[in-house]
PDB file with one MODEL, atoms N, CA, C and O in Angstrom:
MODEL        1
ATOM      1  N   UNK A   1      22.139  69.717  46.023  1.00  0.00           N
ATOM      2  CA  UNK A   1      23.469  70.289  46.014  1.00  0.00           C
ATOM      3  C   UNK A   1      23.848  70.676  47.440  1.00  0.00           C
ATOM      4  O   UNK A   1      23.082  71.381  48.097  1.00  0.00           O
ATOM      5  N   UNK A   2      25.291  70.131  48.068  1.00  0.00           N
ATOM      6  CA  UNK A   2      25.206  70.722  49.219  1.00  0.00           C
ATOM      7  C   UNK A   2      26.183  71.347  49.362  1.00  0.00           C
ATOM      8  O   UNK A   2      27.259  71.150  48.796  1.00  0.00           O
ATOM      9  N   UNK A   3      25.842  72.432  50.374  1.00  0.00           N
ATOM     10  CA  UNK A   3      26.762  73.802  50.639  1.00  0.00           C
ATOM     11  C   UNK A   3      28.361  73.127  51.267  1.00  0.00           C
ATOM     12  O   UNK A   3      28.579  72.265  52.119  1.00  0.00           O
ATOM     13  N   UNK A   4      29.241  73.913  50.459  1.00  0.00           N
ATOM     14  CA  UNK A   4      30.129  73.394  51.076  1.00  0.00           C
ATOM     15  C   UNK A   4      31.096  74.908  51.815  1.00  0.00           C
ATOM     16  O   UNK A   4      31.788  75.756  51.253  1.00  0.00           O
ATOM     17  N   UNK A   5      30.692  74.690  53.427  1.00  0.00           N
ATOM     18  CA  UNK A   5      31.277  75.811  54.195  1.00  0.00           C
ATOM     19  C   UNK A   5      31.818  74.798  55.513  1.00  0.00           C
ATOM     20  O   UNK A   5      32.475  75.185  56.480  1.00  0.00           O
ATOM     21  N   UNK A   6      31.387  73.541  55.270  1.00  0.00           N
ATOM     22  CA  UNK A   6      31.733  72.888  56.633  1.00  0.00           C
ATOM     23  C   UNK A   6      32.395  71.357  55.990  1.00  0.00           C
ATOM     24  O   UNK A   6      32.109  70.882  54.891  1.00  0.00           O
ATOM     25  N   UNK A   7      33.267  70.811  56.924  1.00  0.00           N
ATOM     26  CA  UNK A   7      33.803  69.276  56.823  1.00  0.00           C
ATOM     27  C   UNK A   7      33.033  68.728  56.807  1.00  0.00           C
ATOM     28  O   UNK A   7      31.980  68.777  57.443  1.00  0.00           O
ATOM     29  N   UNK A   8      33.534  67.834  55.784  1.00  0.00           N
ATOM     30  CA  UNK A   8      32.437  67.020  55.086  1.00  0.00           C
ATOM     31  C   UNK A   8      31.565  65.821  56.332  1.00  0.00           C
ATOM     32  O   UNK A   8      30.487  65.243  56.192  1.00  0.00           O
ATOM     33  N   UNK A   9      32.358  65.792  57.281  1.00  0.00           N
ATOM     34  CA  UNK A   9      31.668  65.170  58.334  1.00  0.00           C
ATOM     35  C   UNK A   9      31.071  65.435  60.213  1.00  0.00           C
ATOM     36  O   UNK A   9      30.867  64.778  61.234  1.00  0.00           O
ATOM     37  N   UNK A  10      31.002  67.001  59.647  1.00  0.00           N
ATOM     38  CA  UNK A  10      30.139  67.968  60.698  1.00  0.00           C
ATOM     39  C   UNK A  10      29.262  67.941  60.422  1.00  0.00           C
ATOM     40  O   UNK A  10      29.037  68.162  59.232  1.00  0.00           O
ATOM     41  N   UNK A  11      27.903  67.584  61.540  1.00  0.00           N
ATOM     42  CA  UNK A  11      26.622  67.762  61.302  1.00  0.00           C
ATOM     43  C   UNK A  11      26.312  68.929  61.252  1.00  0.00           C
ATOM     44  O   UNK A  11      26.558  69.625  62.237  1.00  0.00           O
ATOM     45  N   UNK A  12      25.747  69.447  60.218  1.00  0.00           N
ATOM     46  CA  UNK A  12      24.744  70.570  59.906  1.00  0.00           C
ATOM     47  C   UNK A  12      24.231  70.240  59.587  1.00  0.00           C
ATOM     48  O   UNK A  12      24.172  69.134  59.049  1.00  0.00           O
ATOM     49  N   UNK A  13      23.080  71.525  59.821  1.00  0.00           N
ATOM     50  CA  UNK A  13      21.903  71.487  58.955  1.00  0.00           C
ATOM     51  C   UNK A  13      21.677  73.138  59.093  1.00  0.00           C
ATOM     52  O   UNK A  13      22.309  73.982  59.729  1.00  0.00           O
ATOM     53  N   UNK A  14      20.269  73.260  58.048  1.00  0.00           N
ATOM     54  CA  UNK A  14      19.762  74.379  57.228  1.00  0.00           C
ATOM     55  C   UNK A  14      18.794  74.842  57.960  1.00  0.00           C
ATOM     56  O   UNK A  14      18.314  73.781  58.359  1.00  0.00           O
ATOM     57  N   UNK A  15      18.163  75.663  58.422  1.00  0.00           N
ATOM     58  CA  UNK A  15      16.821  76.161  58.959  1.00  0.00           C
ATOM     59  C   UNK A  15      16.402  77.527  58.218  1.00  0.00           C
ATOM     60  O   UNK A  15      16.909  78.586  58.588  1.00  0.00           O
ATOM     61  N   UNK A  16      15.640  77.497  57.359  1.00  0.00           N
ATOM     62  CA  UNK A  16      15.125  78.941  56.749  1.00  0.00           C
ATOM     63  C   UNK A  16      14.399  79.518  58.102  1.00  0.00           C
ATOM     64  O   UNK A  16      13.836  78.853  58.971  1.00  0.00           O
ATOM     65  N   UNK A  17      14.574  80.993  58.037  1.00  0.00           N
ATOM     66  CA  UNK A  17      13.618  81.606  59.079  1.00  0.00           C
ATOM     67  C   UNK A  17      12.181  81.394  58.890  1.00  0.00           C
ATOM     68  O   UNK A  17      11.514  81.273  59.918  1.00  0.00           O
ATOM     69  N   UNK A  18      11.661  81.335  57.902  1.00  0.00           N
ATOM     70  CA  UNK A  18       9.945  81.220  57.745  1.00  0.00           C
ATOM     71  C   UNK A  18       9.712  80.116  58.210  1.00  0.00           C
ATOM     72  O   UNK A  18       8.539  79.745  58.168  1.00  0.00           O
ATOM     73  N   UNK A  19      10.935  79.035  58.926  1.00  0.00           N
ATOM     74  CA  UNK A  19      10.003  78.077  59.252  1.00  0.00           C
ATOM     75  C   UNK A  19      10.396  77.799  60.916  1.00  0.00           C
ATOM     76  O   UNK A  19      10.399  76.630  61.303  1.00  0.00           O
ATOM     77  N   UNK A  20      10.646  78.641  61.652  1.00  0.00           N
ATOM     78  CA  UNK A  20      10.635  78.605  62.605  1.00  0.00           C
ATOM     79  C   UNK A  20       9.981  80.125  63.675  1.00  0.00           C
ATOM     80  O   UNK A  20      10.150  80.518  64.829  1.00  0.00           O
ATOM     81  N   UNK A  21       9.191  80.578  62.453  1.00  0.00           N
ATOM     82  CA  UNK A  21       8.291  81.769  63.450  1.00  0.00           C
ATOM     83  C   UNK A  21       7.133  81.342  64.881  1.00  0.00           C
ATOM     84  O   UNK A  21       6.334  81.916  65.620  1.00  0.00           O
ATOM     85  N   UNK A  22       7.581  80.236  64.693  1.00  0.00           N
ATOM     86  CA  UNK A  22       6.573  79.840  66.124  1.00  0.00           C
ATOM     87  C   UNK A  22       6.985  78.846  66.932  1.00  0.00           C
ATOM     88  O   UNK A  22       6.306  78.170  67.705  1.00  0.00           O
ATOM     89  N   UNK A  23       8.685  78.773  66.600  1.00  0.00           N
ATOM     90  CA  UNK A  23       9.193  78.146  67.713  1.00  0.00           C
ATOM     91  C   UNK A  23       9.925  78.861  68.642  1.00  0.00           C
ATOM     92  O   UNK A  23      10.861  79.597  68.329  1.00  0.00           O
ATOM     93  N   UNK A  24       9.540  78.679  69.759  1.00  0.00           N
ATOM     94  CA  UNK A  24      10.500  79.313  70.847  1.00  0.00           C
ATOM     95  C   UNK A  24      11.595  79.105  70.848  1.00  0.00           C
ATOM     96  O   UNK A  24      12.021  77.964  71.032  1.00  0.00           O
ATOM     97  N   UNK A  25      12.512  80.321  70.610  1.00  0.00           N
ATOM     98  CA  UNK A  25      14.131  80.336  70.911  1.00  0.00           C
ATOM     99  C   UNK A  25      14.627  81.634  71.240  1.00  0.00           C
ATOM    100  O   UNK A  25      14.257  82.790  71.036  1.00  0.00           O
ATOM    101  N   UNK A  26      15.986  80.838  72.055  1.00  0.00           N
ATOM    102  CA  UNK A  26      16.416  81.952  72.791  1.00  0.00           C
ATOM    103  C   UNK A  26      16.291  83.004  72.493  1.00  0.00           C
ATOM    104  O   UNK A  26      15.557  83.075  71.507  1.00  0.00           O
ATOM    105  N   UNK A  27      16.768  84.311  72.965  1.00  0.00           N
ATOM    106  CA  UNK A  27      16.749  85.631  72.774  1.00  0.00           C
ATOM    107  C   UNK A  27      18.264  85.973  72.279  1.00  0.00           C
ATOM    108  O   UNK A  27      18.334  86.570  71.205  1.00  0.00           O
ATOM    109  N   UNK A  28      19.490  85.660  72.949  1.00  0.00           N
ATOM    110  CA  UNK A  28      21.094  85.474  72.337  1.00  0.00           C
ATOM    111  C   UNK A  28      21.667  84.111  72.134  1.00  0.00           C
ATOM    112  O   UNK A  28      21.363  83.075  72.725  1.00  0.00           O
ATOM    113  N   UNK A  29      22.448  84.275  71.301  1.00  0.00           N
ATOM    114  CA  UNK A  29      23.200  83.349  70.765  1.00  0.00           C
ATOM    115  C   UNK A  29      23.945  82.522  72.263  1.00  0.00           C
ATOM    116  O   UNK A  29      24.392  83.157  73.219  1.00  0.00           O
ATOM    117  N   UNK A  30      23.931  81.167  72.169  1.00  0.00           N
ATOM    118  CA  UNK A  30      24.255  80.417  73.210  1.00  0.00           C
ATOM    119  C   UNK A  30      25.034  79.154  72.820  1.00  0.00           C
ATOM    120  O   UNK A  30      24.903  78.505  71.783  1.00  0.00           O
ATOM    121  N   UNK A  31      25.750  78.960  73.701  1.00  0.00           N
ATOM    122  CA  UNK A  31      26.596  77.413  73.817  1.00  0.00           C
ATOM    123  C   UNK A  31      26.158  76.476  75.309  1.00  0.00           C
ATOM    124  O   UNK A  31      26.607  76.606  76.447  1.00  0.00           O
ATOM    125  N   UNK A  32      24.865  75.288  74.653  1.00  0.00           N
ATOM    126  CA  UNK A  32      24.539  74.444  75.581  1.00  0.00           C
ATOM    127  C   UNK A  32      24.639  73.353  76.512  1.00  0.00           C
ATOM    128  O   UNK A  32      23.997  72.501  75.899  1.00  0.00           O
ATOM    129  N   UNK A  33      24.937  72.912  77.366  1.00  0.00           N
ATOM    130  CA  UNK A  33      25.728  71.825  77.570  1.00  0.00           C
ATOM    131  C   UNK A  33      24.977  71.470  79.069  1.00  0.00           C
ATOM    132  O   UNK A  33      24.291  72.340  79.605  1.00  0.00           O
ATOM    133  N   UNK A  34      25.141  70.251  79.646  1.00  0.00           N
ATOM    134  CA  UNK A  34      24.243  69.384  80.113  1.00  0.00           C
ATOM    135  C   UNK A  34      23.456  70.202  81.165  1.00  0.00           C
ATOM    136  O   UNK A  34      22.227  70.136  81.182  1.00  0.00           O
ATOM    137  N   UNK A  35      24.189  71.031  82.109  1.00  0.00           N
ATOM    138  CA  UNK A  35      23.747  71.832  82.842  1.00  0.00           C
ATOM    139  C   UNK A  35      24.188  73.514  82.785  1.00  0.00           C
ATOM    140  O   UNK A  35      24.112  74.144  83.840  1.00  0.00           O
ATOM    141  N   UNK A  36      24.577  74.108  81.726  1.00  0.00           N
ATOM    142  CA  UNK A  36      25.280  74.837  81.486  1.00  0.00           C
ATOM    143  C   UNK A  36      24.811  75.729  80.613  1.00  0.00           C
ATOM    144  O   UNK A  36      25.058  75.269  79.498  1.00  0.00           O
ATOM    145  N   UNK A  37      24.155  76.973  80.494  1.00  0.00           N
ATOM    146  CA  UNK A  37      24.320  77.412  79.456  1.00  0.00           C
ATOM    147  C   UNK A  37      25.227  78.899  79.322  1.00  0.00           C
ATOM    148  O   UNK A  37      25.353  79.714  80.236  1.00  0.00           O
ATOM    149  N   UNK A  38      25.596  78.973  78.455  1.00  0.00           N
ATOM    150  CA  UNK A  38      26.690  80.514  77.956  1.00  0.00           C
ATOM    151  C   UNK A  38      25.874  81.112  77.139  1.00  0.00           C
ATOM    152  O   UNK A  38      25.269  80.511  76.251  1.00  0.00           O
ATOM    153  N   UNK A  39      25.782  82.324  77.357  1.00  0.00           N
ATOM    154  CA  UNK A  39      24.974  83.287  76.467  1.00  0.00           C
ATOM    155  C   UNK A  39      25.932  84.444  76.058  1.00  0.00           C
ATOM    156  O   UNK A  39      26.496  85.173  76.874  1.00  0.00           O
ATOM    157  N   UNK A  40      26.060  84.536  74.653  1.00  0.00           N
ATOM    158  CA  UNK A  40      26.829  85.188  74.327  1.00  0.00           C
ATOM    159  C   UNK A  40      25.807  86.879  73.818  1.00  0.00           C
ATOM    160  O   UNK A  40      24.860  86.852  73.031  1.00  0.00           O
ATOM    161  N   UNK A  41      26.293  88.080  74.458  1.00  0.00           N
ATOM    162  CA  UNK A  41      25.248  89.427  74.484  1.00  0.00           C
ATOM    163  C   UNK A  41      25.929  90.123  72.874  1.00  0.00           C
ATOM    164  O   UNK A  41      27.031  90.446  72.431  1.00  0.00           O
ATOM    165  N   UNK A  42      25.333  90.109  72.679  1.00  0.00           N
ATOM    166  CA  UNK A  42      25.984  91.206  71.334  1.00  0.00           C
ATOM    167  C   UNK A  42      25.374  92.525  71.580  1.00  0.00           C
ATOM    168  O   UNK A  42      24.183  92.702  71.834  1.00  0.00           O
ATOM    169  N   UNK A  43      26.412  93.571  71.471  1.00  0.00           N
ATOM    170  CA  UNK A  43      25.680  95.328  71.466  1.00  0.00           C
ATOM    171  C   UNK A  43      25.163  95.330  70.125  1.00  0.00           C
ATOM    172  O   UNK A  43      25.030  94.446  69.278  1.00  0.00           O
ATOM    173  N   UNK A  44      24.864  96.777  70.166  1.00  0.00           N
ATOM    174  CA  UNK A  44      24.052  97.595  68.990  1.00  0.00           C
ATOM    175  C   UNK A  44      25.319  97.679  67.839  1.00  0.00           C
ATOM    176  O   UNK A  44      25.159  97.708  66.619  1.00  0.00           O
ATOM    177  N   UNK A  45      26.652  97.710  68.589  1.00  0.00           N
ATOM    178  CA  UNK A  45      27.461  97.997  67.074  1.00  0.00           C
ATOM    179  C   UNK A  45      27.895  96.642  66.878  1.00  0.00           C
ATOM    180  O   UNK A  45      28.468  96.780  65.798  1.00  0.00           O
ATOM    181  N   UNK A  46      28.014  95.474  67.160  1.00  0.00           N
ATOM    182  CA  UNK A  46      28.170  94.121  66.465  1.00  0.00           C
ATOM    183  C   UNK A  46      29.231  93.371  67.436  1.00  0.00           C
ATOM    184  O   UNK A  46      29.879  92.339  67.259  1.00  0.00           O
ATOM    185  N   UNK A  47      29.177  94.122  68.346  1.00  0.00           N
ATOM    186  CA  UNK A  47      30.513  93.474  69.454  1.00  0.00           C
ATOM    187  C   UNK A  47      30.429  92.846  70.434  1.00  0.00           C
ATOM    188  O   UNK A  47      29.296  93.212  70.745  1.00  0.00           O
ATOM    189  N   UNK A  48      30.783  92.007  71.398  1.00  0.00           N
ATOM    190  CA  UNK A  48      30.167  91.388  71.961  1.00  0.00           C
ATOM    191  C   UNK A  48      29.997  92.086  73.654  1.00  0.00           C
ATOM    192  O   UNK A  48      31.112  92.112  74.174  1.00  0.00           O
ATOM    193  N   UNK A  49      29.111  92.531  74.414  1.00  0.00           N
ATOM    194  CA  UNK A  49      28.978  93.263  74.941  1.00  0.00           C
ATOM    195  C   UNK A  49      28.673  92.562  76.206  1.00  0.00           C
ATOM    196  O   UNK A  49      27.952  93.254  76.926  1.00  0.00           O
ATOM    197  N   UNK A  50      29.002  91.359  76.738  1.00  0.00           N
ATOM    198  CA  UNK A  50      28.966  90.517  77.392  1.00  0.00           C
ATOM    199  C   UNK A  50      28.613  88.921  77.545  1.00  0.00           C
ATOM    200  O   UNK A  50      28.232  88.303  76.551  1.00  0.00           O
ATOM    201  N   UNK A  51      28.750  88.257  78.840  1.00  0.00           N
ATOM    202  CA  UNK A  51      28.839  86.424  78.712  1.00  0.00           C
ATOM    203  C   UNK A  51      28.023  86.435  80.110  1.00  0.00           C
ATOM    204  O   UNK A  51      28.317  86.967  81.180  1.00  0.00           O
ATOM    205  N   UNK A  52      26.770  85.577  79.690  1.00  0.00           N
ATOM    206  CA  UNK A  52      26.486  85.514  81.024  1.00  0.00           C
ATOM    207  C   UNK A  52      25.603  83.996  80.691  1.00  0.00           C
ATOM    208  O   UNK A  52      24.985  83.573  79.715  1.00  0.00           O
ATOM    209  N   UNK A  53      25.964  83.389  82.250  1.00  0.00           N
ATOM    210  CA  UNK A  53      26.059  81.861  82.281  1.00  0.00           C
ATOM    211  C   UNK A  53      24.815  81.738  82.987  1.00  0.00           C
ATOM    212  O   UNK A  53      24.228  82.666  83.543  1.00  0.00           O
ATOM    213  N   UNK A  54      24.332  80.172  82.914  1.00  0.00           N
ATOM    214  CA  UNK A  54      23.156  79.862  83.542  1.00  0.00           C
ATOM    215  C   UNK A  54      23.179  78.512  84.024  1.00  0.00           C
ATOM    216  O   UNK A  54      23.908  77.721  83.426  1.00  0.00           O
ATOM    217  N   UNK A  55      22.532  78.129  84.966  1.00  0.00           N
ATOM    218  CA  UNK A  55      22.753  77.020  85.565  1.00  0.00           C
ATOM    219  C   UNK A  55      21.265  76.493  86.461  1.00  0.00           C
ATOM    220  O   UNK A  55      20.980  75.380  86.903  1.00  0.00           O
ATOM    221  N   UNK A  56      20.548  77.714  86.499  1.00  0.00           N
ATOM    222  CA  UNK A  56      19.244  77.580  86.173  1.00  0.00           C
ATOM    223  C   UNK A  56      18.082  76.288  85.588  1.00  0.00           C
ATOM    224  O   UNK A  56      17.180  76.587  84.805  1.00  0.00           O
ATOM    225  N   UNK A  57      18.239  75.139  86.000  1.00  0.00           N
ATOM    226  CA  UNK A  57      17.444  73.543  85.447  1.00  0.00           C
ATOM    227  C   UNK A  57      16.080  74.429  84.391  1.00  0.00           C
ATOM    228  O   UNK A  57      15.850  73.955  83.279  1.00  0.00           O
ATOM    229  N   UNK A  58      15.482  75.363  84.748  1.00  0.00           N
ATOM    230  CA  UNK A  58      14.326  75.497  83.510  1.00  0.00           C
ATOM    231  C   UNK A  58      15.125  76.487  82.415  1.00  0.00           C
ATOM    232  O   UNK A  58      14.798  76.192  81.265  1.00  0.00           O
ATOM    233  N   UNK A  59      15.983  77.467  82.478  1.00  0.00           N
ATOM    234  CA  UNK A  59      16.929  77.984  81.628  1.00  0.00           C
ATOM    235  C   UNK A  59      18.007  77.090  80.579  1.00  0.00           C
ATOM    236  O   UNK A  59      18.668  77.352  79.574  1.00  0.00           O
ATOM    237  N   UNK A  60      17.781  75.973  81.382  1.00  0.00           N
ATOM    238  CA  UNK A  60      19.033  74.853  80.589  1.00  0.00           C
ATOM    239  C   UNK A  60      17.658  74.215  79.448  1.00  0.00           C
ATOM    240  O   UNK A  60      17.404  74.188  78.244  1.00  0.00           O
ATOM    241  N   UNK A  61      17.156  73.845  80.535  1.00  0.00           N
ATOM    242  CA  UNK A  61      15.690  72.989  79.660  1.00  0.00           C
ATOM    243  C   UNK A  61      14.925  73.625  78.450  1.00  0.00           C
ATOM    244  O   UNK A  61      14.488  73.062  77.446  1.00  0.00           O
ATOM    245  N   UNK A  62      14.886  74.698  78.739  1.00  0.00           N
ATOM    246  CA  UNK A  62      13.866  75.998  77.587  1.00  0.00           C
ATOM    247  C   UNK A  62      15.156  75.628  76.253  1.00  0.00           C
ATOM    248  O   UNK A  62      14.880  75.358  75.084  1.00  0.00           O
ATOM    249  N   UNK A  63      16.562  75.718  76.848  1.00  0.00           N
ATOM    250  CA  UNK A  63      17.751  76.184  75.590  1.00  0.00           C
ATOM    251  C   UNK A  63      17.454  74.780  74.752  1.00  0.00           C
ATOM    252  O   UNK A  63      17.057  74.715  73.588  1.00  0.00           O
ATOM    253  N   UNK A  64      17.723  73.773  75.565  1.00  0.00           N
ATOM    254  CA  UNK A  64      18.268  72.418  75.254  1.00  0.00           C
ATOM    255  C   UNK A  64      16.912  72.020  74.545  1.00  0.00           C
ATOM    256  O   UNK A  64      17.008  71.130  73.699  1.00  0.00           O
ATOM    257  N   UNK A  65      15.484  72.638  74.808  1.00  0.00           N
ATOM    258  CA  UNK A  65      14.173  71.706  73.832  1.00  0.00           C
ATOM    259  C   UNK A  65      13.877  72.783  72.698  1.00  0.00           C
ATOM    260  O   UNK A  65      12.901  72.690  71.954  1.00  0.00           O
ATOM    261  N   UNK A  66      15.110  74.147  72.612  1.00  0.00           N
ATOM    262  CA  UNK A  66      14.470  75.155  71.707  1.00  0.00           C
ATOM    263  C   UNK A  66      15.183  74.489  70.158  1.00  0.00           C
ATOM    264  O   UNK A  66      14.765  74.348  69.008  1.00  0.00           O
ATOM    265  N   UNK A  67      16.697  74.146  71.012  1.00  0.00           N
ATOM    266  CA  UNK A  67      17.365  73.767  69.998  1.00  0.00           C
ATOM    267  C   UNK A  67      17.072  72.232  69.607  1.00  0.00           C
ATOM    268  O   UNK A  67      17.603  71.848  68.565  1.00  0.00           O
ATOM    269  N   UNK A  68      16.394  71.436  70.230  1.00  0.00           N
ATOM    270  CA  UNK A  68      15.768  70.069  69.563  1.00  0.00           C
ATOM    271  C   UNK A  68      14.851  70.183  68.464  1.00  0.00           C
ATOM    272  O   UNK A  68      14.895  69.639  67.360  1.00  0.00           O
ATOM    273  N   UNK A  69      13.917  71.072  69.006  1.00  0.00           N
ATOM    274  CA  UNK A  69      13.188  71.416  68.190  1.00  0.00           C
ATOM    275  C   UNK A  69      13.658  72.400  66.691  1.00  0.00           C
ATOM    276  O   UNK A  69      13.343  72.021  65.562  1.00  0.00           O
ATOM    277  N   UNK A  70      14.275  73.407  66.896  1.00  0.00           N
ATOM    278  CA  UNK A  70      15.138  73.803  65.472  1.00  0.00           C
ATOM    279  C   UNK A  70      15.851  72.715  64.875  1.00  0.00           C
ATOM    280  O   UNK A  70      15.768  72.668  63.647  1.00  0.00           O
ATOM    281  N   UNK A  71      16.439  71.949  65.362  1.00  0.00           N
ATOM    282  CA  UNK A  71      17.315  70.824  64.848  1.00  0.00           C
ATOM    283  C   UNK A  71      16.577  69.825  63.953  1.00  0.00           C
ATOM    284  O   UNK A  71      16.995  69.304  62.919  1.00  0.00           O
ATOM    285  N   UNK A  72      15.148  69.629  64.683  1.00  0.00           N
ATOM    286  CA  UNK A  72      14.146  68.848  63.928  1.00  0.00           C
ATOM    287  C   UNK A  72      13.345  69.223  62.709  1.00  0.00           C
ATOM    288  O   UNK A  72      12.629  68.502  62.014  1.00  0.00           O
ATOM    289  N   UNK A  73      13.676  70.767  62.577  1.00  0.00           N
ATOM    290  CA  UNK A  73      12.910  71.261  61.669  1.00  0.00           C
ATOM    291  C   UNK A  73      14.006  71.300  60.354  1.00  0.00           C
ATOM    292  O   UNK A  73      13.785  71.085  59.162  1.00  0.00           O
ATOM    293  N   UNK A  74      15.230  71.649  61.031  1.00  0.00           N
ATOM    294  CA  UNK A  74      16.198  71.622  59.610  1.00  0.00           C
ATOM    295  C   UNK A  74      16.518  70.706  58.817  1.00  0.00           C
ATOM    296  O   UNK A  74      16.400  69.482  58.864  1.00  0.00           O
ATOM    297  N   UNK A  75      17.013  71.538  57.946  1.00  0.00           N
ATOM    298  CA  UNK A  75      17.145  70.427  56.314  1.00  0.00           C
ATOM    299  C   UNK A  75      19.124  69.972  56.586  1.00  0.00           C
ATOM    300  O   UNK A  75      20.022  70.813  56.577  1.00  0.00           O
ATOM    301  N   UNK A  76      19.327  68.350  56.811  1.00  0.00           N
ATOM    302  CA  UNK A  76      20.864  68.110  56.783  1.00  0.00           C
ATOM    303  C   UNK A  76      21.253  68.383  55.074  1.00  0.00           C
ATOM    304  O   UNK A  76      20.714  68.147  53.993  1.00  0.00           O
ATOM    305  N   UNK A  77      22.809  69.168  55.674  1.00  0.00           N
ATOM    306  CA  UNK A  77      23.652  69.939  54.853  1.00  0.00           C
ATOM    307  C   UNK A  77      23.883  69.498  53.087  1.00  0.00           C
ATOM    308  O   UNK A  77      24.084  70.246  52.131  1.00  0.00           O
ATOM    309  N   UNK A  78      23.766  68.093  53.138  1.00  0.00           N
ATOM    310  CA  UNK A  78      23.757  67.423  52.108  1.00  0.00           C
ATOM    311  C   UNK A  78      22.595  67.129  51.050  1.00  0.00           C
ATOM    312  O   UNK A  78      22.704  66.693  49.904  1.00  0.00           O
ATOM    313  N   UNK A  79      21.288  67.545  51.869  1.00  0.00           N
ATOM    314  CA  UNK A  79      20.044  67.766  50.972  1.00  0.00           C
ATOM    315  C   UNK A  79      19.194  68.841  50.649  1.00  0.00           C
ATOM    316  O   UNK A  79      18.118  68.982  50.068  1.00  0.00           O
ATOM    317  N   UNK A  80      20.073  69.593  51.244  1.00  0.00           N
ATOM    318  CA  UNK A  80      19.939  71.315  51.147  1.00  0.00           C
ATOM    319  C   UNK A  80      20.093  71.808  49.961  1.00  0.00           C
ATOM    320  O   UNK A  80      21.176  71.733  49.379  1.00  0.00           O
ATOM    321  N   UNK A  81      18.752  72.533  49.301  1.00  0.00           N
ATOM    322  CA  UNK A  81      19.532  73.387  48.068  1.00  0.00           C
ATOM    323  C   UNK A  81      18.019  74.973  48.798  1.00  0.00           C
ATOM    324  O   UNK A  81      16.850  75.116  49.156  1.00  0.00           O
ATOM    325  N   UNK A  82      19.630  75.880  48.515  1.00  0.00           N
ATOM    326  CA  UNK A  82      19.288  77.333  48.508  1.00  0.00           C
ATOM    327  C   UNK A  82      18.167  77.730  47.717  1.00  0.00           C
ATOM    328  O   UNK A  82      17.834  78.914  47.670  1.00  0.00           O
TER     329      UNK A  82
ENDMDL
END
């Protein structure tokens, strides 16, 4: 059964937390891009409490193989059941 929260032709996928306790990933939420990364800071009350960019070649590299690797572990959207 698959979740329907996204167009039917956006890649998603599913990652339960129990199955990524031993992969390295970031510390904040980020938007990656070839040499680029955006880190989005969230405070203690849910807001976003700053943006701070990286350009850093092993900071891009750590983001870009954390999220290969989550990507590889998830289940696509369409063979997903909760």
């Amino acid at each position: 059964m698959a979740v329907d929260i996204a167009d039917p032709d956006e890649r998603l996928r599913w990652l339960p937390r129990h199955r990524v306790s031993a992969v390295p990933l970031p510390g904040n939420d980020c938007l990656i891009r070839d040499d680029l990364v955006v880190f989005n800071l969230i405070g203690g009350d849910d807001q976003q409490s700053d943006i701070q960019l990286s350009t850093d070649p092993d900071v891009v590299n750590f983001c870009n193989e954390a999220f290969e690797r989550a990507w590889s572990l998830g289940t696509p959207n369409g063979e997903y059941e909760p």
